[in-house]
C-alpha positions, 0 to 999 in steps of 0.5 A: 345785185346793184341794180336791184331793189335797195329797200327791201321790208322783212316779213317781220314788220308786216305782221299779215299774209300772201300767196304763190302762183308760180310764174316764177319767172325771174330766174331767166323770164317767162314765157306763156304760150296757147294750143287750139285743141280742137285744131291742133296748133299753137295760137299764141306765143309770148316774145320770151318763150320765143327767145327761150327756144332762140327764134322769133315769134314769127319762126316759133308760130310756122314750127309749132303746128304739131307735139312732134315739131315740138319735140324738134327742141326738146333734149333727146334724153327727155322727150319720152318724158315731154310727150308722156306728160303733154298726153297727160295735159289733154286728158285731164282738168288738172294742172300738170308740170314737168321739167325738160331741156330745150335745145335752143335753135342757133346752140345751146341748151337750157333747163326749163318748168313747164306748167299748163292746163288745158281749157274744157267745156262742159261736155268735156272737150278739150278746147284749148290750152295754155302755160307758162315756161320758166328758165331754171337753167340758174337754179339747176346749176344752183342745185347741182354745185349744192348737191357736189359740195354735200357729196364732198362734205359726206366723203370728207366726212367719212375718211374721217369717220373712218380714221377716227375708228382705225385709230384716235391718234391717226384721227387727231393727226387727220382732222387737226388744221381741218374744219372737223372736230370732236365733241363728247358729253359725259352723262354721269357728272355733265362734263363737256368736252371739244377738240382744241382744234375747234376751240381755236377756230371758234377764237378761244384757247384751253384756257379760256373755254376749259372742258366742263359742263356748260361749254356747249350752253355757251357755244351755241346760238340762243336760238338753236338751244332748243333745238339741241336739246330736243335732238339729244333727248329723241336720241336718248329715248328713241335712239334715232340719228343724231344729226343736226345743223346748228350755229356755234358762236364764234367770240366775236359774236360771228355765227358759225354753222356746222353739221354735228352728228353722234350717238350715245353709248348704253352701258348694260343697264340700258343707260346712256352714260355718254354721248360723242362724235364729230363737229364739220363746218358747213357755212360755205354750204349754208351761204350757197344754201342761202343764195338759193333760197333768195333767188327761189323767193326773189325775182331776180331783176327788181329784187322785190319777193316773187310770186312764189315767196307770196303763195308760200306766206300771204294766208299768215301775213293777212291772218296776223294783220287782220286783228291788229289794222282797220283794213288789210288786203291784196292790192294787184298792179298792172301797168297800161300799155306797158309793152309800147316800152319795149316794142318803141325803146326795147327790153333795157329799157323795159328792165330798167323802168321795171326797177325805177317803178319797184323802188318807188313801190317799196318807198311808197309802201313803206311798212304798210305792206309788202310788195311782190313782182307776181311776173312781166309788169304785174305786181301785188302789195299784201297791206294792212293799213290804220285807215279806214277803208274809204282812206286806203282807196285814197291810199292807193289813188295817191300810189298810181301819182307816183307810179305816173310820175316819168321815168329816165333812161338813156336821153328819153323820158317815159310814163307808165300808168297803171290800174290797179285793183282792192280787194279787202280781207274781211270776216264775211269773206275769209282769209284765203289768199286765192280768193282775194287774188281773184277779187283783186284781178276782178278790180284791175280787170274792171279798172282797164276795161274803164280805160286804165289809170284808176283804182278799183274795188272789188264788189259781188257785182263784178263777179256776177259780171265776171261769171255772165262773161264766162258763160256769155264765152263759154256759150260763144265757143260752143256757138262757134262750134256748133255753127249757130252763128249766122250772117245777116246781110242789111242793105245799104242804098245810093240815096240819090238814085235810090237803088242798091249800092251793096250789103253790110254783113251783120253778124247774129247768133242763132238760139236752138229755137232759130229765133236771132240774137243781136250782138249787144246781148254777147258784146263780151265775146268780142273783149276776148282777142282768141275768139274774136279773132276766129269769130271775125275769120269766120265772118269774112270767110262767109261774107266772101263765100256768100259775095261769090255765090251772088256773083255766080247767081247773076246778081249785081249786089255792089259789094260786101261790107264787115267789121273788123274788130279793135282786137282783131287788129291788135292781133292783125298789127303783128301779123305781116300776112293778113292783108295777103290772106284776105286778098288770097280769099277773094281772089279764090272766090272770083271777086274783085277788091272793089266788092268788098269793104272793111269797117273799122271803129275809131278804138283801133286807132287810139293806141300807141302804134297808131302808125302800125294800123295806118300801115294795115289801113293803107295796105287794104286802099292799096290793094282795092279795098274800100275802108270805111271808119264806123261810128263817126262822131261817137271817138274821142278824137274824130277829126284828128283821125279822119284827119290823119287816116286814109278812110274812102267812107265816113259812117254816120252815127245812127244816134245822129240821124235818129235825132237829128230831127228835133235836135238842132245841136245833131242837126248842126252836127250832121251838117257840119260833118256833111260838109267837112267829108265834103272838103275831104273828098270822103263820102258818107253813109248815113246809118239807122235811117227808119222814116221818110223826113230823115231820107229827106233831111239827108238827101237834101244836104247831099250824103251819098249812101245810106242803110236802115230799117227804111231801106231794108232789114237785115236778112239771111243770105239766101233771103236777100233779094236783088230789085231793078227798081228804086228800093224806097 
């Protein structure tokens, strides 16, 4: 373990309490996949899960299309098992979890837990699931060596059981030299008797340790004399097995633990008058028992306590510290954008800034608190504090400092910041653990939806906001099945010539009583990257299917604009056949790349593989496809996009436009963007134009296209009309 941690704090100082998840992925990495239920196939696959089966994400995603290609890489011997219990997992709510080897594709094979749950609605239809795979080929291999060296121990054990009742002499001979021996107490006068053999291994000859009453007491470990007691008299009362592992002291204070079996002898009155048997060192298995036990409570790279260690002790640390600090809580930590490590210097890299950030936690922490990894680049701090709570959020402000602070390896320096997310133990909410965890995950979330790098508390308000989000998704899914959202399609106009230049599809979800919502009131649906991702499929589809039914109608409609969202894109940027998908539909729908355009906002951009959403930008322009950047003016760094970016159209924002007016300053704006697309050879389209003075102001400073309630509503698709005429 050089690498690991070198400062780790006993439970005993903290004096406070933790839990268990079990994402116990430090033993050989975890992995986490996703299976659309309702189409049978896998919707997502964590890098580590591919590696697990020896692909790549890519070849995992083609192969996993079906339970049966699943079992391709599960052990023979074990399939029957997997597919019993993966049944299991779609007919049920609970969680379920099995063990099975895989066979990994190349060679080889190793030893996995799986845990997953499957996702319902209301009704009871399955809708998804999800899990994580842990590699305990380590602890396998951990547990069969114990296994094999106890099967040893009782065998060894036996010969000499054996030995002893074929003869005391042959017994003598067999067990001297060995690490067995033999121990007697004389009920009558507490006489004490051990094989001189094990005096001499515990570093004591006859005459130093003579047999009397009072040798065990001074053999054995303070701590374990109770416990030998207790076994003796339930032996004497209820004649149960005497069977125990305890520590002997060696005479220079070494601990020695053994394995010490025996049972009294009753005379005719029923009365116990002596008790004897066999002593065997056990140490090596202790120590192997040992390791077994750090590597089940450690996470194996940084050397902190893993989720497991966590789950198993954190109601009892948060209990015992509650009475004695000001405040005490859970903390939760995750680092931004820290998989930009691993995609720009690889998973070294990612390991190595993984230990540096765990040593500065535990030396930040201190004795404060005690620092769990709970898996990838998530961490947790039980904590009890002499501050106040207002000095504790200060407390944890000051921990990100250091967490920003660079990080070293191999010639590059690299910054990590993290958000992190409070939640206070208190007496109105208990000590539950889960329900901390899941106020702790509440805070972080509302720390990285307000860009990263900060400390949140938890507050009833975001869980009320948690449970609107869930049911705002829940009813999206439902939406989504039920096929209530509808397109509306706004026109937008060549405001030179005045006539139609083409449609921007709008997406509205409809209520059962076929009234229209507009996307502000189901903005959430579009955070969650699984259904954004199918809700914006389902755009396209549509939008292109509607383009292709003009056509075929006779209608000139000019061309189809949709929006693709900055999670699409994440999604998009590791999908090398997007570009090719889109292309294959329109071409099947007999259009043109001119008839359709792609939105996109300036949040798709403000990542670090920047150069990743160029690529898919300049691969759409390449293939015909006019890309229009949205809501201009409204980013964090406009210019240096528009700058960088190839964009053919530049929307203007409507709260320009709409102020524009009796604003100098957005009148100014707006000129000056007119002129600077101008320069740039991009034109513009002028958004939320409702009178005729705006039209006006817009046509005077000559920007070419433009869409508003002036110009039209947004309307269904069969609604739509086609006017040879000017339309304002």
């Amino acid at each position: 373990m050089d690498n690991k941690v070198s400062k780790v704090y006993p439970v005993q100082t903290l004096r406070r309490p933790g839990e268990l998840f079990e994402e116990v992925e430090a033993l050989a990495g975890i992995g986490y996949w996703e299976w659309d239920e309702i189409t049978d196939n896998c919707t997502y696959c964590s890098e580590q899960l591919a590696r697990m089966h020896g692909v790549t994400v890519e070849e995992f995603m083609r192969r996993a299309t079906s339970m049966d290609a699943d079992l391709e890489w599960v052990h023979p011997d074990d399939r029957e098992h997997y597919r019993t219990q993966t049944l299991r997992l779609r007919q049920t709510k609970s969680i379920v979890e099995l063990e099975y080897r895989i066979i990994k594709t190349g060679g080889g094979e190793i030893f996995v837990r799986e845990r997953g749950v499957a996702v319902v609605d209301p009704d009871g239809t399955h809708l998804r699931s999800y899990g994580f795979i842990l590699d305990i080929t380590s602890l396998k291999s951990a547990e069969f060596a114990l296994r094999d060296l106890h099967q040893r121990q009782e065998e060894i054990l036996e010969q000499r059981t054996k030995a002893l009742r074929l003869s005391e002499e042959r017994y003598a001979f067999a067990i001297s030299g060995a690490s067995q021996g033999v121990w007697e107490w004389d009920l009558n006068t507490e006489h004490n008797y051990m094989s001189e053999q094990w005096k001499l291994r515990l570093g004591y000859t006859e005459e130093s340790l003579p047999n009397a009453s009072g040798l065990f007491i001074k053999i054995v470990h303070p701590e374990d004399r109770a416990h030998v007691e207790q076994a003796f008299q339930e032996h004497l009362k209820d004649r149960v097995p005497f069977d125990l592992s305890l520590r002997l002291l060696h005479k220079n204070g070494e601990q020695i633990w053994v394995r010490a079996r025996g049972h009294a002898v009753w005379n005719n009155e029923n009365r116990a008058t002596k008790m004897g048997g066999t002593i065997s060192d056990i140490t090596e298995y202790r120590k192997l028992l040992d390791t077994a036990q750090y590597y089940a409570e450690r996470d194996q790279l940084t050397g902190l306590y893993n989720r497991h260690y966590f789950m198993r002790i954190a109601d009892a640390l948060l209990h015992q510290s509650s009475s004695n600090c000001r405040s005490c809580g859970v903390a939760i930590i995750d680092l931004d954008d820290f998989k930009e490590i691993i995609d720009c210097h690889g998973h070294p890299a990612g390991d190595s800034a993984l230990i540096v950030l765990a040593e500065r936690l535990v030396e930040y922490i201190g004795d404060t608190g005690i620092v769990i990894r709970l898996g990838g680049d998530e961490f947790a701090i039980v904590f009890s504090a002499q501050l106040s709570w207002e000095e504790t959020v200060q407390y944890f402000k000051r921990l990100l400092e250091e967490i920003a602070k660079p990080i070293a390896w191999e010639g590059f320096l690299f910054e990590c910041s993290a958000s992190l997310g409070l939640a206070e133990k208190t007496h109105a909410n208990g000590s539950d653990v889960n329900d901390l965890l899941q106020q702790a995950d509440l805070a972080v979330y509302d720390a990285k939806a307000s860009g990263g790098n900060a400390v949140r508390c938890y507050s009833e308000a975001l869980l009320t906001a948690a449970l609107n989000r869930t049911n705002t998704l829940k009813s999206a899914r439902r939406a989504l099945t039920d096929e209530r959202f509808v397109l509306c399609f706004q026109p937008k106009a060549d405001l030179q010539s005045q006539k139609l230049a083409g449609f921007e599809a709008l997406l509205r979800l409809s209520n059962k009583d076929g009234t229209l919502v507009p996307p502000s009131s189901y903005a959430e649906v579009f955070e969650d990257s699984v259904l954004a991702r199918r809700i914006g499929e389902m755009v396209r589809l549509r939008a292109i299917d509607q383009a292709s039914s003009w056509l075929n109608a006779g209608h000139d409609f000019g061309h189809i604009a949709f929006n693709i969202s900055p999670p699409e894109f994440q999604a998009y940027q590791r999908d090398a056949q997007f570009v090719d998908r889109l292309m294959e539909a329109i071409a099947k729908a007999g259009l043109k790349p001119s008839h359709i355009q792609v939105e996109v906002t300036e949040d798709v951009l403000l990542t670090r593989k920047r150069e990743n959403v160029s690529s898919i930008l300049r691969h759409l322009r390449e293939n015909g496809i006019t890309v229009a950047l949205d809501d201009f003016g409204t980013g964090h760094a406009s210019l240096l996009h528009l700058k960088e970016t190839e964009f053919d159209l530049v929307k203007l924002d409507v709260s320009f436009v709409r102020s524009m007016l009796t604003s100098d300053v957005d009148m100014a704006i707006v000129e000056t963007i007119a002129k600077l697309a101008a320069k740039l050879g991009k034109q513009i389209v002028a958004e939320g134009i409702e009178t005729q003075e705006q039209l006006a102001a817009l046509q005077d400073l000559g920007v070419a296209f433009g869409q508003g309630f002036l110009i039209g509503h947004p309307v269904p698709g069969d609604a739509v009309g086609f006017p040879s005429n000017a339309l304002f």
